[in-house]
N, C-alpha and C positions, 0 to 999 in steps of 0.2 A: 286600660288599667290591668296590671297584672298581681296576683295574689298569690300569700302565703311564701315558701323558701323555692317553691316552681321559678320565683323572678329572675334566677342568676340562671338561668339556664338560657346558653346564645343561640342556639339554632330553633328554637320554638318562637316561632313570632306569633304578636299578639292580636286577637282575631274580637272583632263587636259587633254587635246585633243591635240593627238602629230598625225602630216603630214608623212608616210612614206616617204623614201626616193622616188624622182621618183610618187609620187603619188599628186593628188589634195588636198588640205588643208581643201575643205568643209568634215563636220563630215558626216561618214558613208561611204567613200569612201578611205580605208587604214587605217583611221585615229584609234587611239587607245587612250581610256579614264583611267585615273587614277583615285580611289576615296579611300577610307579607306581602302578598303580591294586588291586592289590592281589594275592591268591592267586588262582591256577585250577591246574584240571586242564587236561595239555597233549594228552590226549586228546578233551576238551569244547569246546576252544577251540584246534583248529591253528592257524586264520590267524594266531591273536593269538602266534603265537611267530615270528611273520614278523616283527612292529614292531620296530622296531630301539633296541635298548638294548645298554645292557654286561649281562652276563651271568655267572653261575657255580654251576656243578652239583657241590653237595657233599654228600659220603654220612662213612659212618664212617669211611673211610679218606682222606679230607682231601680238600682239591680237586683232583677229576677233572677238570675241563672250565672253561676262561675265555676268553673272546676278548668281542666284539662284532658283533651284528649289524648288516653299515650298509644304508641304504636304498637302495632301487630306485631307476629313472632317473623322472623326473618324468612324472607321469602327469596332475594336476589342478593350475590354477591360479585362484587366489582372489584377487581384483583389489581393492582400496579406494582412492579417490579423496577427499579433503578437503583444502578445502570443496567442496563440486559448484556454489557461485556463488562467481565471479571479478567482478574489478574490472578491465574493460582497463586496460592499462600500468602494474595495481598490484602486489601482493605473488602471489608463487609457490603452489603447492598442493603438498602431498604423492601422488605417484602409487606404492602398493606395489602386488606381488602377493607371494602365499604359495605355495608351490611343495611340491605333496606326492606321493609313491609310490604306488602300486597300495593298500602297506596303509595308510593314512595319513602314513605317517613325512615329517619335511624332509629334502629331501634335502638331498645334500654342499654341503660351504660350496665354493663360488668355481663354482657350475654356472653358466652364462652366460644370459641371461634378456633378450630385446627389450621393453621399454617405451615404446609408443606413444602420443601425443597429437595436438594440434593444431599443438603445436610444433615435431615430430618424432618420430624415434626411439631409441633410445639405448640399446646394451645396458651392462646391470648383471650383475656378479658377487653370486651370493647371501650370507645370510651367516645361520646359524640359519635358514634357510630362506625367508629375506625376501630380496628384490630391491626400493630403494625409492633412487627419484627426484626431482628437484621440477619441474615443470613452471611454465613462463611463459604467463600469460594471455593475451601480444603484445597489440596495440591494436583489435581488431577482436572487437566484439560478435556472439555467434551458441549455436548448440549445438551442441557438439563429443563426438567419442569418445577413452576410452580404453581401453586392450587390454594386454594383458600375451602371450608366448608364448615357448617354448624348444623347442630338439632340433632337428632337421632332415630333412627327405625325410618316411619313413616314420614318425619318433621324433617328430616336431612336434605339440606340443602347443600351446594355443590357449586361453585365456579367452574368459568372455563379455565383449563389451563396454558398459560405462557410460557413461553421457552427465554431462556437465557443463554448465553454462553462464558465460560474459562479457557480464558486464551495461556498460552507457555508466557511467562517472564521475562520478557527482552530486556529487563535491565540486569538480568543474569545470564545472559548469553555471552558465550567465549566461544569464538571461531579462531579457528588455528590449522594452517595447512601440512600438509604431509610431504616430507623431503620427499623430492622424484628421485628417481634411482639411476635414469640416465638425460643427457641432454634430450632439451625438447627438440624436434624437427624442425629447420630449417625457415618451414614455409609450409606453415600447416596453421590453422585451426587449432588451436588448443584449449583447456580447460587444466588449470592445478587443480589435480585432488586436494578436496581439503576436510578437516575432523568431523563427524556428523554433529550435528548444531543441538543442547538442550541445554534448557533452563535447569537450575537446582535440583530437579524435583525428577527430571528425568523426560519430560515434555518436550515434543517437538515442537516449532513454531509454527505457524502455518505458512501456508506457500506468499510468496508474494515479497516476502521481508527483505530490505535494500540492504546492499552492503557496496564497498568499492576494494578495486586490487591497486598496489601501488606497485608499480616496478621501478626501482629506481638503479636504471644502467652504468658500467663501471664509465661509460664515455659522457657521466654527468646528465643523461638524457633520462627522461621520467616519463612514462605512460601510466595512461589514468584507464580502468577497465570496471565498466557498471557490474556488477554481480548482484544476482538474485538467486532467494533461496527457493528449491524445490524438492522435497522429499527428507527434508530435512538437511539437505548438501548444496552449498553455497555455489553456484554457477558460475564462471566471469570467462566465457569464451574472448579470447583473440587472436589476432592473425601475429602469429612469428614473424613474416616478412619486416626488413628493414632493422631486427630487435636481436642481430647475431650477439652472442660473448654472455659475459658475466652479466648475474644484475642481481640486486634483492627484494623478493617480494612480502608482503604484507597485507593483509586483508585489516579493512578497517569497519565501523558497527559505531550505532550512535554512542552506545556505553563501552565499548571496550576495541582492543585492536590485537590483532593475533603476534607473537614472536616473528622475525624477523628470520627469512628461510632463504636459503642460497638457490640461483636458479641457473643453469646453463642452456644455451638456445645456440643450436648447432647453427654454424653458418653454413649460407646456401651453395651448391653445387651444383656447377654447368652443365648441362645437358650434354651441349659440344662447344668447341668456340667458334666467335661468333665468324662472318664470312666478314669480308672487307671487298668496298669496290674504292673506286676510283673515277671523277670525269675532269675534264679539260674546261676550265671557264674562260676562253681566251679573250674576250676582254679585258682580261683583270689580270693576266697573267698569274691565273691561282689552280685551285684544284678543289674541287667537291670530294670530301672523303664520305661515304656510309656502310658504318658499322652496325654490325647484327644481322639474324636479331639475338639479343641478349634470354636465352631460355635457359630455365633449372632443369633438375632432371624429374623434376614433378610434373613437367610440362606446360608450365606457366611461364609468359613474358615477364620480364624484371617489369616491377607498377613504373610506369609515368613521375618523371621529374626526379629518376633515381640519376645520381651524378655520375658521370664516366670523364677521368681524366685520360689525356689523349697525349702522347709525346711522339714524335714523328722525327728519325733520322735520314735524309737524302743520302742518294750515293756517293756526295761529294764532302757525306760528312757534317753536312748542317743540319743543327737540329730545332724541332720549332714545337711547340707544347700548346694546348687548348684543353678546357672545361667545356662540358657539355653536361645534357641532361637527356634522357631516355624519352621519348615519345613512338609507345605503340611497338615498343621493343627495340628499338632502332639509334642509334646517334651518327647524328649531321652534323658535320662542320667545313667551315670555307677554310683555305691556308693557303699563305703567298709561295705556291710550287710551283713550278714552271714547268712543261712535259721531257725537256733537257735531265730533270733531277731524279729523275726515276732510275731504280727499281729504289722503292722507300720499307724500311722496317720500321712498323708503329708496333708501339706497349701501351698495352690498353688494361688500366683499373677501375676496376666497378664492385659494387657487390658479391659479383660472384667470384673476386680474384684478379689476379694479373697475368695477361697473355699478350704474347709476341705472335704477332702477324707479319706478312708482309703483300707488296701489293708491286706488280712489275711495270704497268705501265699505266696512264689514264683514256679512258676511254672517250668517243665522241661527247661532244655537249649532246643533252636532252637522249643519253642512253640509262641517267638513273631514273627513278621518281622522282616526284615532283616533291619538293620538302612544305608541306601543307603549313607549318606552324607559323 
């Protein structure tokens, strides 16, 4: 049974003093208390007659005893922050503490309670034993404390404090590149410079933030290049190789996508050109030609499955043309020459250009390598 206007209060549950049988009705002598959590003896559990509820001690002669226990002056405070990542200049967080007694209990509604952040300080009157605030993120990225405390002098209690953090604003990020000044090389590694990355407010992002490069080439062809931010400068390494001529690049971002910037990527150049041999398939009345190897003057072999067209004029004036593709630097192909049609001039285009060879005679079978492919 609960008494007086204490009954609308939901976090005090209601606690009875039942007389055993045969036993005296004062409390502590048989008697057994009820409270939320259920029966004890109040000689097995004193503290627990500390916690503060409504109360009442009834024997056979009706209610003896009713009132309420209330709580002690704050002793512990329980802090929670959400979310612990902010957006500068975006939406607020919830800043609570929980404020409890020596024995657990909340304390009195309206105890006065300081709430600390980045934004300031602010005391709050409890209520059910919460004290909660909302805090502003303000515009400035970093990692921040917050703190809860009550009482004064001697009576001063103290939470621990939790960390939060305000991240930059990626829905205000604009990434935008920086026109290069001369073509890229060839057959390199490269990185477009591009604009240093902040939010509104002047914040860098932190590391890790995705973006993509789009190149899209004047011969219709499009490369895709991951980029990530680091130090606030959007990364997107790739290799030139294969990507000679015009193109236009553009950096892309979930919210937004930079101008469209003109790009030139030098084509590659020969180291030297390449050697030619020649062998005899007499079987077949044909001829093994092997070209290369196909080298820059960076010192790199043209990549694997680069195309080499091959046109091949005999002495007699006939001419016979083949595709091939690079393997290991090198292009092999068979052709119906007879050792009669020699001395032959082949024009050879590849990536690196077009060059005339010539070749005077074919040599024994099993004087080239062996064509693995």
């Amino acid at each position: 049974m609960i008494l007086g206007s204490d009954a609308m209060k939901p976090l005090l549950p209601l606690s009875f003093a039942f007389a055993l049988l045969g036993s005296s009705p004062a409390l502590g002598q048989g008697a057994l208390v009820s409270d939320a959590f259920g029966l004890f003896d109040p000689a097995d559990a004193p503290a627990r007659m500390a916690w503060s509820d409504h109360h009442q001690v009834i024997s056979g002669l009706g209610v003896s005893e009713a009132g309420a226990s209330p709580a002690g002056r704050p002793e512990a405070l329980l802090v929670h922050f959400g979310d612990k990542s902010l957006t500068a200049g975006g939406s607020s967080a919830e800043h609570m503490a929980l404020i409890l007694d020596a024995a657990g209990n909340l304390v009195a509604d309206r105890t006065a309670v300081q709430l600390g952040a980045a934004d300031g300080i602010v005391t709050v009157p409890t209520q059910d034993g919460r004290a909660t605030r909302a805090v502003d993120p303000l515009d400035t990225v970093g990692t921040f404390s917050a703190w809860a405390q009550t009482g004064i002098s001697g009576a001063l209690r103290q939470s621990e404090r939790l960390t939060y953090r305000v991240n930059a604003a990626l829905n205000e990020l604009a990434p935008g590149l920086v026109a290069a000044v001369a073509p890229l090389p060839g057959e390199a590694n490269v990185s477009l410079p591009t604009a240093e990355l902040t939010d509104l407010s002047g914040n860098v992002p932190p590391d890790g933030v995705s973006a993509s490069l789009i190149l899209s080439h004047a011969n219709g062809q499009v490369t895709f290049v991951p980029a990530v931010l680091v130090g606030g400068e959007l990364r997107a390494p790739f290799l030139t190789r294969d990507l000679s001529g015009s193109a236009e690049a553009r950096l892309h971002m979930a919210y937004a996508s930079s101008p469209v910037e003109a790009v030139e990527i030098a084509a590659l150049e020969a180291a030297e050109p390449p050697r030619i041999l020649a062998e005899h398939l007499p079987g077949l009345n044909a001829s093994r030609i092997l070209i290369g190897p196909f080298t820059t003057v960076d010192g790199f072999h043209l990549f694997d499955g680069s195309t080499v067209d091959i046109e091949v004029e005999t002495a007699a004036g006939r001419r016979l043309s083949e595709s091939t593709w690079l393997v290991d630097g090198l292009a092999d192909v068979a052709l119906p020459i007879r050792g009669a049609e020699y001395p032959l001039s082949v024009t050879v285009q590849s990536p690196l250009g077009t060059v005339t060879l010539s070749v005077d005679r074919a040599l024994p079978r099993g004087s080239l390598p062996e064509d693995d492919r």
